[in-house]
C-alpha positions in Angstrom: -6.6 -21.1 23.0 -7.3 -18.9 19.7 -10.3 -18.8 18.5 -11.1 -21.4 15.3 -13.0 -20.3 12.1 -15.6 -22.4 10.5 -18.4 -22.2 8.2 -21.5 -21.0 9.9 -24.9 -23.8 9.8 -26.2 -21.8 6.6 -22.8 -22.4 4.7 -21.7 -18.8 5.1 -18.7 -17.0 6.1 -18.5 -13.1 6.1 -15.6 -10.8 6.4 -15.4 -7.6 7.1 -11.9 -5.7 5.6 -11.1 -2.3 7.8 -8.4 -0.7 5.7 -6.4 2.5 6.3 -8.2 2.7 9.2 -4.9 5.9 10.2 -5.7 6.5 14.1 -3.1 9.1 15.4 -4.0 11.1 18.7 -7.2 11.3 19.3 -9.7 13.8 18.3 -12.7 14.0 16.3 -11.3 12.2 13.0 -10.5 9.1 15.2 -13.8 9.1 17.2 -15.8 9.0 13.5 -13.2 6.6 12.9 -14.6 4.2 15.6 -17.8 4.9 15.8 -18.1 3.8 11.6 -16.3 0.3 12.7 -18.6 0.1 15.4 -21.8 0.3 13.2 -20.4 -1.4 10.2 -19.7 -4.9 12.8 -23.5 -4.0 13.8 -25.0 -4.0 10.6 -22.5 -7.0 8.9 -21.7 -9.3 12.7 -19.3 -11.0 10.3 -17.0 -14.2 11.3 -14.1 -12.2 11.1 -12.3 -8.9 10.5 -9.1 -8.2 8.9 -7.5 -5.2 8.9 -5.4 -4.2 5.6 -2.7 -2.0 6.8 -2.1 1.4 8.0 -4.0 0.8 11.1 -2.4 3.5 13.3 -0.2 6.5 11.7 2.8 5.9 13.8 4.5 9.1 12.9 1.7 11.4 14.0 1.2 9.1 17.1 1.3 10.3 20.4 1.5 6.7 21.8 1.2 4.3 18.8 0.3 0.9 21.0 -2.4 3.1 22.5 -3.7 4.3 19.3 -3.4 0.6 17.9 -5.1 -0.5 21.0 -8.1 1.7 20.5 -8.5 0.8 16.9 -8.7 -3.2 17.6 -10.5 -3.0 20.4 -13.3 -2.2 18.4 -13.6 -5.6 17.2 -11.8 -7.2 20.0 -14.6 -5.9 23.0 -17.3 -7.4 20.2 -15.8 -11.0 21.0 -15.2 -10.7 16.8 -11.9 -12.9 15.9 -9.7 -10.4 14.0 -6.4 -10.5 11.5 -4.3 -8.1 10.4 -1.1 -7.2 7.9 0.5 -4.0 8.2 1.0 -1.2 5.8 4.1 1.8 5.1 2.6 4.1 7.7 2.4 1.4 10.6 5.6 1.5 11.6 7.6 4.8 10.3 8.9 6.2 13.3 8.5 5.7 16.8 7.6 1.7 16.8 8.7 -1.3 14.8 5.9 -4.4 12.7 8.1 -6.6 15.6 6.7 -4.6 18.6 3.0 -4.0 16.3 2.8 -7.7 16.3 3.9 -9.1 19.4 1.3 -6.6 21.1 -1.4 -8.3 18.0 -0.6 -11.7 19.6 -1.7 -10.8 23.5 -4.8 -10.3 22.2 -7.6 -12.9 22.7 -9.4 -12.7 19.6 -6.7 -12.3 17.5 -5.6 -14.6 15.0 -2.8 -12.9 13.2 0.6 -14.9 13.9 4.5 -13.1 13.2 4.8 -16.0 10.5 8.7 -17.4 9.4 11.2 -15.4 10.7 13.5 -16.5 7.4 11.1 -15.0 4.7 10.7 -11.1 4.0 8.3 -8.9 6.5 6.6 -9.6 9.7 2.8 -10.9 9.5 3.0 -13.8 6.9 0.7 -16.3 7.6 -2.4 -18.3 6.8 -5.9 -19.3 8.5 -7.9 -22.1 8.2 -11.8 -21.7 7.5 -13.2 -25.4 8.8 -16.7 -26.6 7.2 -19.5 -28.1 9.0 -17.7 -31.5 9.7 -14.4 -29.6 11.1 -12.3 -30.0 7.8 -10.4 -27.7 6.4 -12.8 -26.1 3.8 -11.0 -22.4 2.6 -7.8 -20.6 3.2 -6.8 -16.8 3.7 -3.2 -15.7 2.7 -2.0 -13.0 4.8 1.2 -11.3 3.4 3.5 -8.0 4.5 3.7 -6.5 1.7 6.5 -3.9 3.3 6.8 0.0 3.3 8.8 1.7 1.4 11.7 0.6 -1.7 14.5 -1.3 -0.2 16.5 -0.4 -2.4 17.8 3.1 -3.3 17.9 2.9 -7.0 14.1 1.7 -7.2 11.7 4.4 -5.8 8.5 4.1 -4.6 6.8 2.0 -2.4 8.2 -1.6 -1.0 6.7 -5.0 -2.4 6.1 -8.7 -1.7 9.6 -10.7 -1.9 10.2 -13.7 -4.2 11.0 -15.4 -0.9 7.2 -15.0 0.9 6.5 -15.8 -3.1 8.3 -19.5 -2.7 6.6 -19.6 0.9 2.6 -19.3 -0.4 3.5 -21.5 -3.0 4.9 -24.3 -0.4 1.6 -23.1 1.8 -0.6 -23.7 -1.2 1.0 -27.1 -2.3 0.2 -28.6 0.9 -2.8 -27.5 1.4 -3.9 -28.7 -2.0 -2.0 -32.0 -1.6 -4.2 -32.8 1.9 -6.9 -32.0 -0.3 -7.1 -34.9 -2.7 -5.2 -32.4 -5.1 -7.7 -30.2 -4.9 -6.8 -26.4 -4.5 -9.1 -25.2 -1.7 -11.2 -21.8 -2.2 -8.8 -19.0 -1.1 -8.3 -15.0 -0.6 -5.2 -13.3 0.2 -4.9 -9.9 2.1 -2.2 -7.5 1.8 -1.7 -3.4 1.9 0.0 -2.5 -1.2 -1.7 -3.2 -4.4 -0.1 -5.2 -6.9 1.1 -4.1 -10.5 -1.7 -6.6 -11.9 -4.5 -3.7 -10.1 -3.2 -1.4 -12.9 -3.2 -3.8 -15.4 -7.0 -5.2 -14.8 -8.3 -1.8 -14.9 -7.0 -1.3 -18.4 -7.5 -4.4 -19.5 -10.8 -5.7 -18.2 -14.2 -4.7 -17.3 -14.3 -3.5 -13.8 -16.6 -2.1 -10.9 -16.2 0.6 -9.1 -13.8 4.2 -8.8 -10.6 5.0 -9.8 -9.7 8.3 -8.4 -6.0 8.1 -8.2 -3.4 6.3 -9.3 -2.7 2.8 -8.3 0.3 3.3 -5.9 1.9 -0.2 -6.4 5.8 -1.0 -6.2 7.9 -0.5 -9.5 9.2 -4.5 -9.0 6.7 -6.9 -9.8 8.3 -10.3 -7.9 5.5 -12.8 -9.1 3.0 -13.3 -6.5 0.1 -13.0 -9.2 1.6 -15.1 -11.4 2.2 -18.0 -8.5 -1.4 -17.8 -7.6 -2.9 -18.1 -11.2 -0.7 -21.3 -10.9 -1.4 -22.5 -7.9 -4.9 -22.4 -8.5 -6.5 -21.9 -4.9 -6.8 -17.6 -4.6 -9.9 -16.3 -5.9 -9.7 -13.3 -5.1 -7.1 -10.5 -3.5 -7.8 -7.5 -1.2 -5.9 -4.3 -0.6 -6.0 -0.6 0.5 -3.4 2.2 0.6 -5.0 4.1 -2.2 -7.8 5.7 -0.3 -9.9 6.9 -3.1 -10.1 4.0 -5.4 -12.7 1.0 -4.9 -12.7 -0.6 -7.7 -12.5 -4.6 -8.5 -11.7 -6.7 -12.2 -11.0 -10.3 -12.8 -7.9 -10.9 -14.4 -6.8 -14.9 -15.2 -9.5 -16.0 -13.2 -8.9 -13.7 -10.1 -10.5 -10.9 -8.4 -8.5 -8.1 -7.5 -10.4 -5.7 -5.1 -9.6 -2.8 -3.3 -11.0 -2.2 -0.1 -12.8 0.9 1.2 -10.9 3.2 3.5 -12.2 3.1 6.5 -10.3 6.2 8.6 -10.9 9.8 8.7 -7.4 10.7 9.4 -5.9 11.3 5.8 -7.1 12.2 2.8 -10.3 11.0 0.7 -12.5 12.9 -1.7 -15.2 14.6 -1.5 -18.8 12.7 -1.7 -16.5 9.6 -1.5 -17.5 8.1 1.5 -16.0 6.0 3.7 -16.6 2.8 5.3 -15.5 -0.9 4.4 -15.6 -3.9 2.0 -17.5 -7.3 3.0 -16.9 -10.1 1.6 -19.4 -13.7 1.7 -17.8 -16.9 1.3 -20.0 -19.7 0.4 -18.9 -23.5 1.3 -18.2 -25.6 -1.4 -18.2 -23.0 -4.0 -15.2 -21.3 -5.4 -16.5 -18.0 -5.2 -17.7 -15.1 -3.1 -20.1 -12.2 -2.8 -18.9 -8.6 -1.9 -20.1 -5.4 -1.2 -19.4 -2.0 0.8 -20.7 -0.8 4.0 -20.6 3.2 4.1 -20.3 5.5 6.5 -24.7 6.5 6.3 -25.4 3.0 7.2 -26.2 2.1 3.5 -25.1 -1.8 2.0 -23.5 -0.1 -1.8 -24.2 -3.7 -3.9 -24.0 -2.5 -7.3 -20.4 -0.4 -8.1 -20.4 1.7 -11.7 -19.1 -0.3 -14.6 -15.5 0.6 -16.1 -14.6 -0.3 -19.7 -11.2 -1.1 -20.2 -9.0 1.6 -21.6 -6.6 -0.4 -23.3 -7.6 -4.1 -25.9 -5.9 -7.0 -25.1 -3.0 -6.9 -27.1 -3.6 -11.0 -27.8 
């Protein structure tokens, strides 16, 4: 029986987001690695964890499921239920998001699910966060948001296809439908930043760095758009561009980056590392979130960015 989330007695829900977390073979970089989750679940004892992609780096794996293993089994050994999507460097090489997920799904406090095996990517799916009188109260989006271009005359990275598009927006329908027609509260996770994370840091105020470009792919399928529609996602998280942290609300919606959380791959010098939290509250559509770093130290307050560009209308 998995595990079932629900609002705790003061009305709270807390994430924790692990992104880029890169285990590979051992070593020093992946023992910091662990011993910064370890503390940051000490210091936040959140509901639940997700993980935001590039958990392992499969091609510089010695044994990938063992390197995945050690990573989850962080959160798994503190009895924390867990999610997870998976991100370009999951699954390069030497194991496939098929074999990632059906080891995710022997795990006991692990909520992730392989989602519709008709729709684009593995890992599509969405959990249920109950209130104090077991009804469905907030929702989390899950979406694979792929690896790299499918197709060879588009470079760059892979994206979110207009069929897992059509499948939130049937999620989100009925969900608001069993709701009296009311969209419920909701977040959605995914690796790969969406084009709208460019666009809100040139166009609105935001909080936070920018220390490198935002990586997302060059075909922009909808998935913002459907959300602003649908009305229930207040806010989106992502990773893959380890040196930016940065959050802006664009047409109502917050579009945050997590904070890179492994020691494996590159970062920047006196930018730390460590991880995003995020506080739901029931009844209220919106949320509270901060970083954790890697000196123990709860980072509330993020620099303000103006926008670089005015609206154009």
């Amino acid at each position: 029986m998995k595990q079932s989330l629900s609002f705790r007695q003061d009305g709270t829900f807390t994430i924790v987001q692990f992104t880029d977390v890169h285990m590979k073979s051992g070593g020093e970089n992946d023992e910091r690695t662990l011993s910064l989750m370890q503390s940051v679940l000490e210091a936040e004892r959140p509901d639940l964890v997700v993980f935001t992609g590039d958990v392992i780096e499969d091609k510089h794996c010695d044994d990938p499921l063992q390197r995945y293993h050690n990573a989850v089994s962080v959160v798994e050994n503190s009895r924390i239920p867990w999610a997870v999507v998976f991100g370009n460097h999951d699954t390069e090489a030497k194991i496939t998001r098929q074999e990632l997920m059906e080891a995710t799904l022997r795990y006991e406090f692990a909520l992730a699910e392989a989602g519709p095996e008709e729709i684009g990517g593995t890992g599509n799916y969405v959990l249920s966060v109950a209130d104090l009188n077991g009804k469905t109260a907030a929702s989390m989006y899950f979406f694979d948001s792929g690896s790299v271009s499918p197709l060879s005359h588009v470079k760059g990275y892979g994206w979110i296809s207009r069929d897992q598009v059509a499948w939130y927006e049937r999620q989100s329908r009925m969900r608001t439908q069993a709701n009296n027609g009311v969209p419920l509260p909701a977040l959605a996770f995914f690796h790969i930043p969406l084009p709208e994370y460019n666009e809100v840091w040139q166009q609105e105020i935001c909080y936070g760095s920018k220390n490198e470009r935002v990586c997302c792919p060059r075909i922009n399928t909808g998935l913002f758009s459907a959300m602003v529609e649908m009305g229930d996602v207040m806010g989106t998280f992502a990773g893959h561009d380890h040196v930016n942290d940065y959050w802006g609300t664009k047409q109502g919606i917050r579009l945050c980056y997590g904070r890179a959380t492994g020691y494996n791959t590159y970062g920047r010098e006196g930018f730390s590392h460590g991880a995003r939290v995020i506080r739901l509250q029931q009844d209220k559509k919106e949320f509270e979130t901060w970083l954790r770093l890697e000196d123990g130290s709860r980072l509330t307050i993020q620099p303000e960015h103006q926008p670089e560009h005015a609206h154009l209308y």
